[in-house]
C-alpha positions as CSV (number, residue, x, y, z in Angstrom):
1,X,27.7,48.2,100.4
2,X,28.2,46.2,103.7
3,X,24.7,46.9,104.5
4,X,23.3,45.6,101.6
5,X,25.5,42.4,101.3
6,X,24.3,41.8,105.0
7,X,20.4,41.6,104.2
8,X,21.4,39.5,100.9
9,X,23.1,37.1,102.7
10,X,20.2,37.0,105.4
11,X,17.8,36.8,102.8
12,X,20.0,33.8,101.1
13,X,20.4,32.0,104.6
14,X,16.5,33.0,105.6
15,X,15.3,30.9,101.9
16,X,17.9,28.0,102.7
17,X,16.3,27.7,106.0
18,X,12.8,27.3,104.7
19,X,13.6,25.3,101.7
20,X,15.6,22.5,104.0
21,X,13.4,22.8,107.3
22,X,10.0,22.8,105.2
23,X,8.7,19.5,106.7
24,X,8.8,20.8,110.4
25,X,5.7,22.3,110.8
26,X,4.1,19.4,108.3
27,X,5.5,17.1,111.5
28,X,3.5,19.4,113.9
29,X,7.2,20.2,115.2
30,X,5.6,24.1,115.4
31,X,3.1,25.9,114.3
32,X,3.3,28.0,111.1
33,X,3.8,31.4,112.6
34,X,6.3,30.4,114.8
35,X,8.0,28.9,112.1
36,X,8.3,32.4,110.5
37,X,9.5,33.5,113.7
38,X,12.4,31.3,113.9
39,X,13.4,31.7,110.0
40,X,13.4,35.7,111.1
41,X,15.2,35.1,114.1
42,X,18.3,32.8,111.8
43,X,18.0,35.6,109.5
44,X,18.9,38.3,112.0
45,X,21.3,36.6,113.7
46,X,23.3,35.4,110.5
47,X,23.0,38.8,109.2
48,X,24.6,40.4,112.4
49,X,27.1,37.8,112.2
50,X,28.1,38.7,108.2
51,X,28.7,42.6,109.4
52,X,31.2,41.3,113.0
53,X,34.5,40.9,111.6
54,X,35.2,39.1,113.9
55,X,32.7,36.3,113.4
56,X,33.2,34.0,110.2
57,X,29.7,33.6,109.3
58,X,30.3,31.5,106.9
59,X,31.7,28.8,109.1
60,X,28.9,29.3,111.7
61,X,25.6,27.7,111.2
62,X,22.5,28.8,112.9
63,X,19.0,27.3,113.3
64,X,16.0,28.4,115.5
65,X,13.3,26.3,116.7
66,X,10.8,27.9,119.1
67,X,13.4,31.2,119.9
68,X,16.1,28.2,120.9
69,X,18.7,29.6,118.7
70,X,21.5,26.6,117.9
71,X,24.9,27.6,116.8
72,X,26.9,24.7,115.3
73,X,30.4,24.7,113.4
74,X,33.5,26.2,113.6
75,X,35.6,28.7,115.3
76,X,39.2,30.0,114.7
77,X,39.4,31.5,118.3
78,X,37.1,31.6,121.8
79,X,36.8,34.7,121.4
80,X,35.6,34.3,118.1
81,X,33.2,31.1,119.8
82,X,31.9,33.8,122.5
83,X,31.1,36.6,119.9
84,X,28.7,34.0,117.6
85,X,26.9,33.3,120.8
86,X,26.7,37.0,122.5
87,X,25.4,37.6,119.1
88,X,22.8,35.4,118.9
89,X,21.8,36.1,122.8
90,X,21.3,39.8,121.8
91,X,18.6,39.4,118.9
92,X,15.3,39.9,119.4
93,X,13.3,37.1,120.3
94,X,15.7,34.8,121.1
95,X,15.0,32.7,124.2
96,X,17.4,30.4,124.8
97,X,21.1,29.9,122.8
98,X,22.9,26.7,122.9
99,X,26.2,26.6,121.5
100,X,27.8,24.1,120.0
101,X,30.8,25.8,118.0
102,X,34.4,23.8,117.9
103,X,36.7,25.7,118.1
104,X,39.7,24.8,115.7
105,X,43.2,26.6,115.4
């Protein structure tokens, strides 16, 4: 049951992205296969974020643009800050992360 609300989710957050980020590649921003790329590589990463507990994925957003993974939004805890972002460093294909998470008590 986690498993499988994991890859919904992903699948959810993998359509949001290519429904709101559509125009990229018609601005010549990337090219169309790495823009599949980087909708694969939000998808993993927000799906290994919705099975850590200690990750509120809901709170975290995440966008990829040419394997730069940018995290954005909010944190209860550092740890919790540092966890998003280890995440996000250990999916595949992921070149560079920059984080940009507040954390908020």
């Amino acid at each position: 049951m986690k498993y499988a609300r994991a890859l919904a989710f992903a699948a959810v957050a993998g359509l949001t992205i290519i429904t709101a980020t559509g125009c990229s590649v018609a601005r010549n921003q990337q090219t169309a296969g790495s823009y599949v790329d980087d909708a694969g590589i939000t998808a993993a990463v927000k799906a290994k974020m919705a099975e850590d507990k200690n990750v509120s994925a809901t709170s975290i957003s995440v966008e990829t643009l040419n394997g730069t993974v940018q995290l954005s939004g909010f944190a209860k805890s550092q740890t919790e800050k540092t966890q998003a972002e280890n995440i996000a460093r250990n999916t595949k294909n992921v070149r560079e992360v920059r984080n940009s998470i507040v954390v908020r008590p």
